[in-house]
Structure formats: structure tokens, C-alpha cells
C-alpha positions as CSV (number, residue, x, y, z in Angstrom):
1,X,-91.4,132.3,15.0
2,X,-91.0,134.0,11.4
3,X,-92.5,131.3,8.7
4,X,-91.3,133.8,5.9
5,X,-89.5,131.4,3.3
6,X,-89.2,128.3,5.7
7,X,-89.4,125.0,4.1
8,X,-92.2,122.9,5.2
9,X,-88.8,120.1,5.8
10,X,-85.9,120.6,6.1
11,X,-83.3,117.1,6.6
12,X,-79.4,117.9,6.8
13,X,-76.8,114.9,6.9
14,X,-79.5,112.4,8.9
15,X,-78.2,108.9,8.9
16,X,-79.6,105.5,11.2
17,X,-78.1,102.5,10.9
18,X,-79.5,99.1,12.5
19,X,-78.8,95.4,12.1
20,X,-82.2,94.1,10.7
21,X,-82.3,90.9,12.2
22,X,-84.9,89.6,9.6
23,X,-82.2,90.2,6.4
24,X,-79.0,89.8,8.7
25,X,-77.9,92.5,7.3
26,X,-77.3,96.4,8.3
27,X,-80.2,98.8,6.8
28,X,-81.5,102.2,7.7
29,X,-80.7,105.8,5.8
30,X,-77.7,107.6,5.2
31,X,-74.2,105.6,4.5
32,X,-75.3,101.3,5.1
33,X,-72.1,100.1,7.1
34,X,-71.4,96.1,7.0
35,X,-70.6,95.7,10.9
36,X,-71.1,97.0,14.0
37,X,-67.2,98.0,14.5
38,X,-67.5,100.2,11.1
39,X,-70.7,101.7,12.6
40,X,-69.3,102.7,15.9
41,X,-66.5,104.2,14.2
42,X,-67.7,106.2,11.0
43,X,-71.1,107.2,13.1
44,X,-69.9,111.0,13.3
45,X,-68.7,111.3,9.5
46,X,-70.4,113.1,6.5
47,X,-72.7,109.8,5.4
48,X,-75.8,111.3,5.8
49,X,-78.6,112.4,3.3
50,X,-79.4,116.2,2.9
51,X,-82.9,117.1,1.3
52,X,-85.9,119.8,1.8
53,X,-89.5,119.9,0.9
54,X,-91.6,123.1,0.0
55,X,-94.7,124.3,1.7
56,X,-98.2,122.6,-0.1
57,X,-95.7,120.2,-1.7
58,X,-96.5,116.1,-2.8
59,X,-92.8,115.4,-2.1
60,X,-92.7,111.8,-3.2
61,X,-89.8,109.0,-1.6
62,X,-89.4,106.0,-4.4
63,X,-88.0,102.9,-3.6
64,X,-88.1,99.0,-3.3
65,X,-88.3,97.5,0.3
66,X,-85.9,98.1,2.8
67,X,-84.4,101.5,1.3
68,X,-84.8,103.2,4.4
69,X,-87.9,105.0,3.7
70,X,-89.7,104.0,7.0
71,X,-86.8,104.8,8.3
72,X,-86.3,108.5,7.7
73,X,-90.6,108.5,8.2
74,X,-90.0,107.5,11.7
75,X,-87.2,110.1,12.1
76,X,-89.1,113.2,10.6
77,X,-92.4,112.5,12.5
78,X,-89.8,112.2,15.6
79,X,-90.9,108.0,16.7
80,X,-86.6,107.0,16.6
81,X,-83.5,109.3,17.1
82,X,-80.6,109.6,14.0
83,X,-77.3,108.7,14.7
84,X,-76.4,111.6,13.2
85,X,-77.3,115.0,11.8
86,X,-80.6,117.4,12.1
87,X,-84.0,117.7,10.6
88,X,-86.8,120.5,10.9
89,X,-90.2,120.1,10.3
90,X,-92.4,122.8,10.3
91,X,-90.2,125.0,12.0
92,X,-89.2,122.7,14.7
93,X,-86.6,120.6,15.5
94,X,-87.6,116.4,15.2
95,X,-85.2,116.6,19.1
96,X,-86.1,119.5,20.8
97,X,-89.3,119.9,19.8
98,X,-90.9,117.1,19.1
99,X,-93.7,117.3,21.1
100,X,-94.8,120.6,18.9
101,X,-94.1,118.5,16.0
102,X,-96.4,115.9,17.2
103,X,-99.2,118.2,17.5
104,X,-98.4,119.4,13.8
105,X,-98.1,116.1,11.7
106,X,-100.3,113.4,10.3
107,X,-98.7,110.0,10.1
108,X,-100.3,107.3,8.0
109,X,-97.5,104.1,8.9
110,X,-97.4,101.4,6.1
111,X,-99.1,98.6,8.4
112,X,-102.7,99.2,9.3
113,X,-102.6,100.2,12.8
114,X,-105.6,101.7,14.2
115,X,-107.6,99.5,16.3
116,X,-109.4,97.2,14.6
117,X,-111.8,96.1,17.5
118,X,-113.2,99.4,17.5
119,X,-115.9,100.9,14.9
120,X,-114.4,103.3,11.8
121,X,-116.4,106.5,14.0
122,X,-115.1,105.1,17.1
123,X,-111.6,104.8,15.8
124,X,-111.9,108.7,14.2
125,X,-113.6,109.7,17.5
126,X,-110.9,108.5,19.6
127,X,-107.6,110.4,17.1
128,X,-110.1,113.5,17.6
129,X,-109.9,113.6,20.9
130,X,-106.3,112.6,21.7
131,X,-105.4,115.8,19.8
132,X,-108.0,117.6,21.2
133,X,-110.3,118.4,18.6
134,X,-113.7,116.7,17.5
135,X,-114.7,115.3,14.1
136,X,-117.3,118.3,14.1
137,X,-114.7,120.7,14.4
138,X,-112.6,119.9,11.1
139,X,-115.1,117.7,9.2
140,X,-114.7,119.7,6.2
141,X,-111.0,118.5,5.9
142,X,-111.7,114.8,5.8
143,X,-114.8,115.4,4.3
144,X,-114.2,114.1,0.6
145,X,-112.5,111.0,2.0
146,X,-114.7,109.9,4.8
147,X,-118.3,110.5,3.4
148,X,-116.8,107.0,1.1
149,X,-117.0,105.2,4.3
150,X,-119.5,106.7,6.4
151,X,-122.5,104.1,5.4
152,X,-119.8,101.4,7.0
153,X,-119.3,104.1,10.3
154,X,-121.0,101.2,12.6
155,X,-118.6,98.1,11.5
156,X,-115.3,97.5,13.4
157,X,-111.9,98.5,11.8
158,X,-110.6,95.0,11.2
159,X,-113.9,94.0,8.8
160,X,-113.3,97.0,6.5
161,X,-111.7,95.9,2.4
162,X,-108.0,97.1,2.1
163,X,-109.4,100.6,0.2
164,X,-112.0,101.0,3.1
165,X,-108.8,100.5,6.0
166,X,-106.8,103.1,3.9
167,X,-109.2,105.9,3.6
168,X,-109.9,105.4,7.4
169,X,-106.6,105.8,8.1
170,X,-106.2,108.9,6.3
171,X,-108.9,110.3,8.3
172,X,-107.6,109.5,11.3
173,X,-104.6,110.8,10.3
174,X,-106.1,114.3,8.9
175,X,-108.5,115.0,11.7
176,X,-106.6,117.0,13.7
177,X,-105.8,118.8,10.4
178,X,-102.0,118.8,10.2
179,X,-99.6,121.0,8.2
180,X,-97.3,118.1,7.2
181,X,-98.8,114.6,6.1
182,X,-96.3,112.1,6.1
183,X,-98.0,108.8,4.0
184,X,-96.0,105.6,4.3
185,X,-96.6,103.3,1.4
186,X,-99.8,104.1,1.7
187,X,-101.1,102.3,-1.2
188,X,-99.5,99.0,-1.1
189,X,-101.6,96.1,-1.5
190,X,-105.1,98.6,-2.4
191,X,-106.1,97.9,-5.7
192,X,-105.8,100.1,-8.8
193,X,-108.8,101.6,-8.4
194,X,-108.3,102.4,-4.8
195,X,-105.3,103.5,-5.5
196,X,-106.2,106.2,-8.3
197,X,-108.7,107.5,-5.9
198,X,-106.5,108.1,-3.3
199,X,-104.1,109.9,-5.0
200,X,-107.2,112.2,-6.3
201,X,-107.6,112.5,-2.6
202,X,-103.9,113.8,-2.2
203,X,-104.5,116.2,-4.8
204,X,-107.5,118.1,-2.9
205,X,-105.8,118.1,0.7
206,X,-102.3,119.5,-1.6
207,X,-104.9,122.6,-2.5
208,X,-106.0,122.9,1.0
209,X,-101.7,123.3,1.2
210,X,-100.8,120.5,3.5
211,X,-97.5,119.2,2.3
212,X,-97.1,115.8,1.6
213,X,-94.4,113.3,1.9
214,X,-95.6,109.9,0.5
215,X,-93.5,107.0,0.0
216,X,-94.0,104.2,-2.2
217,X,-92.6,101.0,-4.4
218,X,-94.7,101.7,-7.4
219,X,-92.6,103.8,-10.3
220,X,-96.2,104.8,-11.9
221,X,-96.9,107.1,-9.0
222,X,-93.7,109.0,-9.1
223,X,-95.5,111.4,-12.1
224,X,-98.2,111.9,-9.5
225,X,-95.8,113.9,-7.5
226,X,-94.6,117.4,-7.9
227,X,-90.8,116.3,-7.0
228,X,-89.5,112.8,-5.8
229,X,-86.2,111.3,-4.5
230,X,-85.4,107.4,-5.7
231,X,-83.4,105.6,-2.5
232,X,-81.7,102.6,-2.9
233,X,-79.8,101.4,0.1
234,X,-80.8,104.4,2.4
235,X,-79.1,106.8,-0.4
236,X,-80.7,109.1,-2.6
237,X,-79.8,108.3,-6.2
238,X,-81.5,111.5,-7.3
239,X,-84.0,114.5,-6.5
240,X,-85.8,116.3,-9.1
241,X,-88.9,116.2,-10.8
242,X,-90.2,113.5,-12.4
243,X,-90.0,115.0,-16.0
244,X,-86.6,116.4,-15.3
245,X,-85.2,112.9,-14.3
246,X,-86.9,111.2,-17.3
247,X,-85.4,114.1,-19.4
248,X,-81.9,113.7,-18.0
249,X,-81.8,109.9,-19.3
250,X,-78.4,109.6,-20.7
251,X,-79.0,107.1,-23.9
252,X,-81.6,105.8,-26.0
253,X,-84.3,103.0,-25.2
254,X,-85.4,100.4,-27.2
255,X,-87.8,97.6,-26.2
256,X,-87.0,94.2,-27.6
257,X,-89.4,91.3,-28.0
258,X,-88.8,88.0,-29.2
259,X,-89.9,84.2,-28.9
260,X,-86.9,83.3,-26.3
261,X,-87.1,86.1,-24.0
262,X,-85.1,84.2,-21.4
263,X,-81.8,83.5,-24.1
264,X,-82.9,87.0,-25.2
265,X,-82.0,88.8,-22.2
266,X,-78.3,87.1,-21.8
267,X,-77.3,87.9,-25.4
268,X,-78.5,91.7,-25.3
269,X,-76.7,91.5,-22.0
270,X,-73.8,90.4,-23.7
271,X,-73.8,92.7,-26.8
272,X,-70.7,95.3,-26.7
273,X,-73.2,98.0,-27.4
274,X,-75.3,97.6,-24.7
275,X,-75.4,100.2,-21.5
276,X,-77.7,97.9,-19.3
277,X,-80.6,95.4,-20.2
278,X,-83.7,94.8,-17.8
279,X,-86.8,92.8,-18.1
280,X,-90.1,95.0,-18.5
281,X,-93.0,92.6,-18.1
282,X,-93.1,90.9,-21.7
283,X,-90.5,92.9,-22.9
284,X,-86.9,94.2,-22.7
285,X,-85.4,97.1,-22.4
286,X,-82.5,97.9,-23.9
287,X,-80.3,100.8,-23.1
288,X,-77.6,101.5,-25.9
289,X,-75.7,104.9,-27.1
290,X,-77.2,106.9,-30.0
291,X,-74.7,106.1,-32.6
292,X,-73.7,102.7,-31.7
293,X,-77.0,100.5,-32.7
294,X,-79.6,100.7,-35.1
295,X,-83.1,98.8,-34.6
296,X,-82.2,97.4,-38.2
297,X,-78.5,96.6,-37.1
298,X,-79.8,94.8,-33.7
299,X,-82.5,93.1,-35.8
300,X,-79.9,91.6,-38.3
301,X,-77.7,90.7,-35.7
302,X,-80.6,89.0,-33.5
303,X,-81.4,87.3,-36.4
304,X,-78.0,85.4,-37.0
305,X,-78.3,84.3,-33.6
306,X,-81.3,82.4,-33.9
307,X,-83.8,84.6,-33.2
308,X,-87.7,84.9,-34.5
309,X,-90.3,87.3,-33.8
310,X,-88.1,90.2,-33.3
311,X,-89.6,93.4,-32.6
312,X,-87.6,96.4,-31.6
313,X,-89.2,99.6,-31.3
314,X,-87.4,103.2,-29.7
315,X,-89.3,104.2,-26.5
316,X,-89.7,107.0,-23.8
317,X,-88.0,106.0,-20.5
318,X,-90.1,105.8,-17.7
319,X,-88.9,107.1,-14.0
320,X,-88.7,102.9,-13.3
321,X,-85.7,103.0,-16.4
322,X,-84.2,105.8,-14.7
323,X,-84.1,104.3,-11.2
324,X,-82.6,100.9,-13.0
325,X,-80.0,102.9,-14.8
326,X,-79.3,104.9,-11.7
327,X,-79.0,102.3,-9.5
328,X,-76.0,100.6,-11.6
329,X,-73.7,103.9,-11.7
């Protein structure tokens, strides 16, 4: 098989639909249907979402809960069948070959799932050898990450912190050195400084070129990858960079503070010059056009209303303001 200019994944038109019995409601990727009759009968249809990842690429999926990134996870590393369309990873096709891509991924799912009555070196032992390798053998690969937890390699899965569970997991993952590393939310609930070290970790396996497709709910990490896709709804809203999407943000940001943030919000809300209004921790921001609204203008005019405190000040959007503004179009 020629690997000249072949994209580490390729995904064309994929779509799953399923009724989620814990929302009542229909979720998965591609087109979201409302019933099971409109499923049946628009399953064949162009709905789907399209999308490739480079070789030695951090390829980063952003989106809340239930966007269908687990979804498409559990498509590309080939655990559920689409409904529709095809995907390649690594050359091979997620149907027909999905035992080769088996042998060619790491999968790190978003729930801790290695066995937790086991030790951490029994636990790394046991992925060694189900992919026929040792932890002798690629050591080096994991090295960085598991010499953290190697003082702990004698206490069972289930007593390690959240940090210690994801790093082990990683390993496990890694240890029979894949060529795609598919990371599911791999960060959720690991504090922040947890969380910066693994994505120093992701970094060093990226310059060993293993590509990397990490999803996650947390805007912040979006700059940490080379190119990202915000979902909403099991549809992409957009793929580029993170620069080029924070570039591409069609008006200008201001962020608003005053001493009613609550009455604040609805009457920025229900200004004529406002594009959309969101809530940013103790703060607003405010998306207006260019020519429309002053900081002195809106001050004056927040003023007659009542309000005190006022400051307004222009900002730089943020990949989260992009996603927000996105997801209203």
C-alpha cells in the first residue's frame, strides 16, 4: 500500500443517529433527525460530515456534551457502524479493515476503563501483551508519561488521583505504539495542573509523529491544537485553525461590567445594535457592528437606564466567542 500523500484520516459523509434514552431525544453525528420514521427515511441522503486529518497532526474536536464526539470516536477507531458514508484511517477502511485498524490505533475512551482491581504495571502489562508487545519493547514511547507514575506501579488502578488514572491510561493506550491516537475528553475532571501537563505530553508523542485526534469541552485547549472542528449537534460549525477562526470573527467585542449583571444582560440583549450577548464569568460580552456603537455611546446609554459601575472595554475574541456566535447562525 503506497502511504505517499495519504491523510493520516480520512471521514466522508459519516452520519449515526440513535435515540439517547437518557435525554429522550435523538443524538449522534451527521444530520440529528427528531423520529424514528424521519431516520428510516432520510438515512441514505447527503447529512453526513466530511473532514481529514494530516499525518503527525493534534487535530482537535470542540464541543459541549452530547455533540456527537464519542460518537464519531467510536466510529473512527471502528467499536459502532455509521448509518451512512465511509472513513479511512491509516490507510484502511473503519469496515473492511478494522481489525488492521485495531492493531494501528490508541484509544483513550472518556470514562476510565482499565481495570481498576489490577496494579498500574499489571494493567500496562496486560495492553502489552494483548497487542503482542512488552513494556520493554517500546518503553521509550511512554517513557516521559509513565516514569510520573512508576513509584505508584504496585497500587491498584481504582486508588490512583484522577491525573495518576489519566496518565495510566495514556500508557496503556501508547504501548503498543500506535500511528493514530484517538483521546476522548481526555482531560475532563483532571485538574489544571494535570491538565497542562498532559497536553506537554501530547506535544512530545506529536514529534515522535503520531497523529492525534483529542476531543474536549474546554475552549482554552482549542489554541493547543494545530487545527480543530467546533460540533454542535453532531454538525461541524467550522474547521480551521484556531487563529484563523478567531481571525474570521465577523464584528467587534466588547466586555461589559456593571453592578446588575443579571438586568444587564436582558437590556444589552435588547439593544438594536446588538449581534448577540453572552455571559463570560463576571462579565459580558457584547458583540455589536463596527460602526453602530461606541464604548462612550453604550456607556451614556447604560447610564440612562440606571446603570452604575459601567466598564466597557474592546477585546480579542476567544475560540469560546466564536463557537457562541457560530452556534446562533
Amino acid at each position: 500500500m503506497s502511504t505517499k500523500n495519504m491523510k493520516a484520516i480520512e471521514v466522508n459523509n459519516i452520519s449515526k443517529n440513535y435515540f439517547s434514552e437518557k435525554s429522550g431525544k435523538f443524538a449522534g453525528v451527521g444530520k440529528i433527525k427528531s423520529t424514528k420514521d424521519e431516520v428510516n427515511s432520510l438515512l441514505n441522503n447527503d447529512l453526513g460530515i466530511s473532514f481529514e486529518v494530516e499525518k503527525g497532526e493534534i487535530f482537535g474536536l470542540i464541543g459541549p456534551d452530547g455533540a456527537g464526539k464519542t460518537t464519531l470516536f467510536r466510529i473512527l477507531t471502528t467499536l459502532i457502524l455509521a448509518d451512512s458514508g465511509n472513513a479511512i484511517v491509516d490507510g484502511y477502511d473503519v469496515v473492511k479493515d478494522y481489525k488492521e485498524i485495531r492493531k494501528r490505533v490508541g484509544y483513550m475512551p472518556g470514562k476510565f476503563s482499565l481495570y481498576q482491581d489490577l496494579t498500574v504495571e499489571e494493567n500496562l502489562k496486560f495492553f502489552a501483551t494483548v497487542f503482542n508487545t512488552t513494556v520493554e519493547e517500546n518503553y521509550e514511547l511512554i517513557k516521559d508519561i509513565y516514569v510520573q507514575i512508576e513509584p505508584f506501579k504496585k497500587r491498584r488502578a481504582g486508588k490512583l488521583s484522577g491525573g495518576m488514572k489519566q496518565k495510566l491510561a495514556l500508557s496503556c493506550a501508547l504501548i503498543h505504539k500506535p500511528s493514530v491516537l484517538f483521546l476522548d475528553e481526555p482531560t475532563t475532571g483532571v485538574d489544571p495542573v494535570s491538565r497542562k501537563e498532559f497536553w506537554g505530553m501530547l506535544k512530545k508523542l506529536k514529534a515522535q509523529g503520531i497523529t492525534i485526534l483529542v476531543s474536549t469541552p474546554y475552549m482554552d485547549e482549542a489554541s493547543l491544537c494545530d487545527r480543530i472542528a467546533l460540533i454542535q449537534k453532531g454538525e461541524f460549525l467550522k474547521i480551521d485553525t484556531p487563529a484563523n477562526i478567531i481571525n474570521q470573527y465577523e464584528n467587534k467585542l466588547l466586555s461589559v461590567k456593571g453592578d446588575n449583571m443579571p438586568l444587564l444582560l436582558n437590556e444589552l440583549r435588547n439593544n438594536n445594535a446588538t449581534k448577540n450577548c453572552f455571559a463570560f464569568g463576571d462579565k459580558h460580552h457584547l458583540s455589536v457592528d463596527d460602526d453602530t456603537i461606541t464604548i462612550e455611546s453604550l456607556t451614556d446609554t447604560l447610564m440612562q437606564l440606571g446603570h452604575t459601575n459601567i466598564e466597557i472595554e474592546e477585546i480579542i475574541p476567544t475560540v469560546e466567542d466564536c463557537f457562541m456566535q457560530l452556534s446562533q447562525k
